[in-house]
N, C-alpha and C positions, 0 to 999 in steps of 0.2 A: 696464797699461791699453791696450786698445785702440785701433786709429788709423782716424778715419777721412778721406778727401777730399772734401768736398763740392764737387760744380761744377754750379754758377748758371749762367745769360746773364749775371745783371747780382748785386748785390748791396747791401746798407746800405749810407751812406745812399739808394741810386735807391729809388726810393717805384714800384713794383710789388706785382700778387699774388703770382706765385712768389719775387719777392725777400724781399716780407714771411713768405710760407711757411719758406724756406729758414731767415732768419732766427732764426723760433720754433723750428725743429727744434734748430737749433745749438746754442740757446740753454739749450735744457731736456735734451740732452744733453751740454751741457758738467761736470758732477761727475761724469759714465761714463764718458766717452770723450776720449783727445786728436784735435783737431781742427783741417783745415785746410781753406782755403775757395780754389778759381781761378774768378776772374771775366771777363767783358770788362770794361773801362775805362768808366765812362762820364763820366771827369772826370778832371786831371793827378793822375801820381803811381804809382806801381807797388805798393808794398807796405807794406800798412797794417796795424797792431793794432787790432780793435773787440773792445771786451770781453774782454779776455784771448783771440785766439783771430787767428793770423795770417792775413791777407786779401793773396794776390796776384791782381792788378788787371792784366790785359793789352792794351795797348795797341790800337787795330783801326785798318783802310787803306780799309776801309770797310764800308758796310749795303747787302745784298744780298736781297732780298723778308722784310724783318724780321732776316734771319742778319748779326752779323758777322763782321766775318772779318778775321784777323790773321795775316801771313806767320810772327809768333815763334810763334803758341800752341801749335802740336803739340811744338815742341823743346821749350817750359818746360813742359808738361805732363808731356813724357817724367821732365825732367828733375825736375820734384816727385816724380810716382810712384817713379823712383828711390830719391831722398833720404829723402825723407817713408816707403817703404814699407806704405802704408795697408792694415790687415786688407778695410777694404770701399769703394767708391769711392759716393756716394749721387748721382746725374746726375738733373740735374730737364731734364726732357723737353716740350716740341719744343727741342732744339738741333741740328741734325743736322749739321752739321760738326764738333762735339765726339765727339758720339756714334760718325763715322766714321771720328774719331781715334783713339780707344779698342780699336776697331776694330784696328789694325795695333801699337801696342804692346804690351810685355811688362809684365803686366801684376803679378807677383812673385805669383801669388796671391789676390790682394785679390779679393773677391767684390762683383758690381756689384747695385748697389739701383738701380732706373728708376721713378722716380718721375714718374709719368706723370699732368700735370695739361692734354695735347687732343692731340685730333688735329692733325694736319695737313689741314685740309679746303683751305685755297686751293692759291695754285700747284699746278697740276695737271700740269704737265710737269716742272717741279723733282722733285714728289714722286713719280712714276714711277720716275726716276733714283733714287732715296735709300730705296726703298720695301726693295728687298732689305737694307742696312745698317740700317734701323731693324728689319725682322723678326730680324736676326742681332743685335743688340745687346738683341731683348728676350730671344729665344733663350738668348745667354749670360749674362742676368741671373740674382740670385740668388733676388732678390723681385722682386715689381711693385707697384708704391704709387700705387691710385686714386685719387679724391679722394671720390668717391659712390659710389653701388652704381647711381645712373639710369646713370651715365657709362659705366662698366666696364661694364655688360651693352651698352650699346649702340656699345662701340667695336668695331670689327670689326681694330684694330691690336692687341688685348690679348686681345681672346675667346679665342685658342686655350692662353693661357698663366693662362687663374682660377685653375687648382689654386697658381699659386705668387703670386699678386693677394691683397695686402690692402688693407681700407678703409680711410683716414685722411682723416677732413676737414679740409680747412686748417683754420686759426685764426688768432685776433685776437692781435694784441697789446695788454692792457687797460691796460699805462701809457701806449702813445701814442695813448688816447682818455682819459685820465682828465683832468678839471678841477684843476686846482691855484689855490690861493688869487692873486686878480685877474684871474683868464682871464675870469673871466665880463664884466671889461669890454669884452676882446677881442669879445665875442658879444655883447654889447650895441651897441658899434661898428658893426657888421654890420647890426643890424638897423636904426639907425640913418640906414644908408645909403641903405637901402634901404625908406624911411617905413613903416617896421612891418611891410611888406605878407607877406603867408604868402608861403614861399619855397619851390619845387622845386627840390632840389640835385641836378644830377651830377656826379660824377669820375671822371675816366678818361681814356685814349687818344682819342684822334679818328684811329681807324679803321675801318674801314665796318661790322666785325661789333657795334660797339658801338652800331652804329642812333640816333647821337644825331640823324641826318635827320628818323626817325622821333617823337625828342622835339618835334624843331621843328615840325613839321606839325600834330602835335596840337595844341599852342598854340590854336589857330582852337577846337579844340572844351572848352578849359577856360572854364568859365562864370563860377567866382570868383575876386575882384581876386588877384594872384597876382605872383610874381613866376617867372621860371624863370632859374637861375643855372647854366652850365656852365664846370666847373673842368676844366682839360688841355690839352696840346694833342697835336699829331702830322700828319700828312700829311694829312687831311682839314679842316684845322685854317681855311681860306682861303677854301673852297670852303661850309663850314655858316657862317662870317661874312656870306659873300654871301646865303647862301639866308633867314637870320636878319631881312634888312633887311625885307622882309615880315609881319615876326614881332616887333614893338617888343617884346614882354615878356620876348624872351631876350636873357637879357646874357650875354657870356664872362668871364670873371676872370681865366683864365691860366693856367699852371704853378701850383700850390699849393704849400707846404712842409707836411711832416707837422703841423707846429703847426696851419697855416693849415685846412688837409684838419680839423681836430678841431674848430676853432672854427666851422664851418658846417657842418660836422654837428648839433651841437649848437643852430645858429642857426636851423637849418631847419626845417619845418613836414612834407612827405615827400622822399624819397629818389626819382629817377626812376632805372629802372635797365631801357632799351630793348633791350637787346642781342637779336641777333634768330638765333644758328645756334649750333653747338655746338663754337667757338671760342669761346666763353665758357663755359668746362666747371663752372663753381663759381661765382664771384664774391667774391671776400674784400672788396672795397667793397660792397658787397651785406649780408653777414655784419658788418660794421663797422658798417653804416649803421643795422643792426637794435640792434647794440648799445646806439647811442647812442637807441635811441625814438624811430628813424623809423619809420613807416610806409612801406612800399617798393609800386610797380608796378612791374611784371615782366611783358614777353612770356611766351608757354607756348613752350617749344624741347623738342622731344621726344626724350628721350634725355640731356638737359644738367640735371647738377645743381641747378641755378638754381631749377627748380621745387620740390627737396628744401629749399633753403638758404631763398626765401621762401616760407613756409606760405599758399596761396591762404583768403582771406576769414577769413584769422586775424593773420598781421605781416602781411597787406597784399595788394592784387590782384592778380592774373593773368589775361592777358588775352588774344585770340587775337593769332597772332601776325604782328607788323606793318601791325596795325590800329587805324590813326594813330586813330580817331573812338574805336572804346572806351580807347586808351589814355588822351584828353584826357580822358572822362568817367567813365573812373578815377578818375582825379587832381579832377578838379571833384567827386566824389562825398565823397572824403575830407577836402578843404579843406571842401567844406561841410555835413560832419557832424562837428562835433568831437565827442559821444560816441562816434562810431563811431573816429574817430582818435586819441585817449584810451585808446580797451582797446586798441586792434592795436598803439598806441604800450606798455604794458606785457606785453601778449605778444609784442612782438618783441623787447624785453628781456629778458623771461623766457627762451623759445627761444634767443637769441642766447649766455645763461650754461650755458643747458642741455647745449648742442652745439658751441659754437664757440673756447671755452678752452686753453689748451694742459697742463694739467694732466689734462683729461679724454682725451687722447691719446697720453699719455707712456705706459700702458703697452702699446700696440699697437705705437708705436716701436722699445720695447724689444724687441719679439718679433719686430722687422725683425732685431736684431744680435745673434743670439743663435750 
């Protein structure tokens, strides 16, 4: 049986898109292949079993523009490839301290998969510095794993290497959305809370590319009674609380747990999803939100999956972008057409099983390890 390493940022349980990518990949290749996972830490404890399938968890001294960074990771890195011997190493990508670790070890062989889910658009002076190690590391990749075909044609990091680019769109995981017998009090709870009122849900980071500014501003231009609830937090996280106080109809919730994340999905009425540049290369809360029959509004970012992933005036709007007035009367449009939110609510279910499953990708995976 073959071997391979997979190395994440982060890893299950942290509730991410590329950790939940990662994930399903592992997951649905676990009867092929033996498999081992190096992560950053992002909680006590070093070496874990999930699912049959050993998880080392590296410790970090700290977070540097999103990177962290740990003085042990290149030795136990080394020191896995060694041991471990992997036929292929699968690097989900922006890490770039990993990547220019990979860089200077021996690597026995193993052929790398770069699994490429954005660019590097901010720091601009970091990414000058790292720009040659990322071109050298796709360089000596074996594949390159997009997420969309908008994204890969319009990455100018990947463009020279399409002949060895394939498509893979992430996917859901459909038991950590499925209802089990009593959740629905959990979602009754919620609504409960919140006197019935139709709910705009988001989740996610609170960092500037995810434009929740943008949700809040709109507020002003939703016309029906509504509620707007945002789930996350991160470094912006102080700053939209302030700007919010302006804005009674948004409430923050917090950190979510994957349960929690399922239960307001479910409870919700549409999905906001602001993001405004092509650091949001796909969206798998996006893709999740569809699953559950949301109705999603989506900025247009040109070149970003996003617009592939929600189908304009079919699972839901799209609208120019970071234009706070159409996005509020998006969202008023849809609250206050429930036939209209009714079909986009069963074609974004439909769409969501059509395209977003991890069964429907296994065998493209395959033809990564071949």
């Amino acid at each position: 049986m073959k071997k391979i390493l997979h190395i994440s940022k982060y890893y299950y349980p942290y509730y991410g898109g590329i950790e939940d990518v990662a994930h399903t990949i592992i997951k649905e290749l676990k009867p092929y292949y033996e498999q081992r996972i190096i992560c950053f830490n992002h909680e006590r404890g070093t070496i874990f079993n999930i699912n049959g399938t050993d998880v080392l968890r590296i410790g970090t001294c700290c977070n540097i523009s999103s990177q962290p960074v740990s003085l042990k990771y290149r030795h136990l890195l080394k020191q896995t490839i060694d041991t471990f011997q992997p036929d292929y190493i699968h690097l989900h990508l922006p890490n770039p301290l990993v990547a220019t670790y990979l860089l200077t070890l021996n690597l026995h062989g193993a052929k790398i998969v770069s699994h490429w889910h954005a660019d590097i658009l901010g720091q601009k002076s970091f990414y000058k510095l790292y720009k040659p190690f990322e071109r050298e590391i796709l360089k000596k990749s074996y594949k390159i794993i997009a997420t969309s075909e908008p994204y890969m044609n319009s990455s100018e990091a990947i463009k020279p290497y399409i002949d060895k680019t394939l498509i893979l769109p992430n996917t859901i995981d459909e038991k950590k959305l499925h209802l089990f017998k009593g959740e629905e009090e959990e979602i009754n709870k919620i609504k409960e809370k919140f006197n019935h009122k139709k709910i705009v849900f988001f989740v996610g980071r609170h960092v500037p590319y995810k434009g929740i500014d943008y949700l809040i501003e709109s507020e002003k231009f939703i016309k029906e009674d509504c509620i707007i609830l945002i789930g996350g937090t991160g470094e912006q996280s102080a700053n939209l609380k302030e700007m919010a106080k302006d804005h009674p109809r948004v409430k923050f919730i917090g950190r979510l747990s994957n349960n929690e994340v399922k239960y307001y999905l479910h409870a919700a009425d549409i999905f906001a999803f602001p993001s405004i540049n092509r650091s949001e290369a796909f969206g798998v809360a996006l893709a999740e939100a569809l699953y559950c029959g949301l109705p999603a509004v989506s900025f247009k970012i040109e070149g970003s999956g996003t617009m592939w992933v929600n189908q304009n005036n079919k699972t839901g709007l799209v609208v120019e972008n970071k234009n706070v007035e159409e996005f509020g009367k998006a969202i008023s449009t849809l609250l206050g057409n429930e036939n209209l939110r009714i079909q986009m609510s069963e074609a974004a279910k439909d769409w969501a099983r059509q395209n977003f499953l991890p069964n429907q990708i296994l065998p493209t995976i395959k033809k990564v390890y071949i």
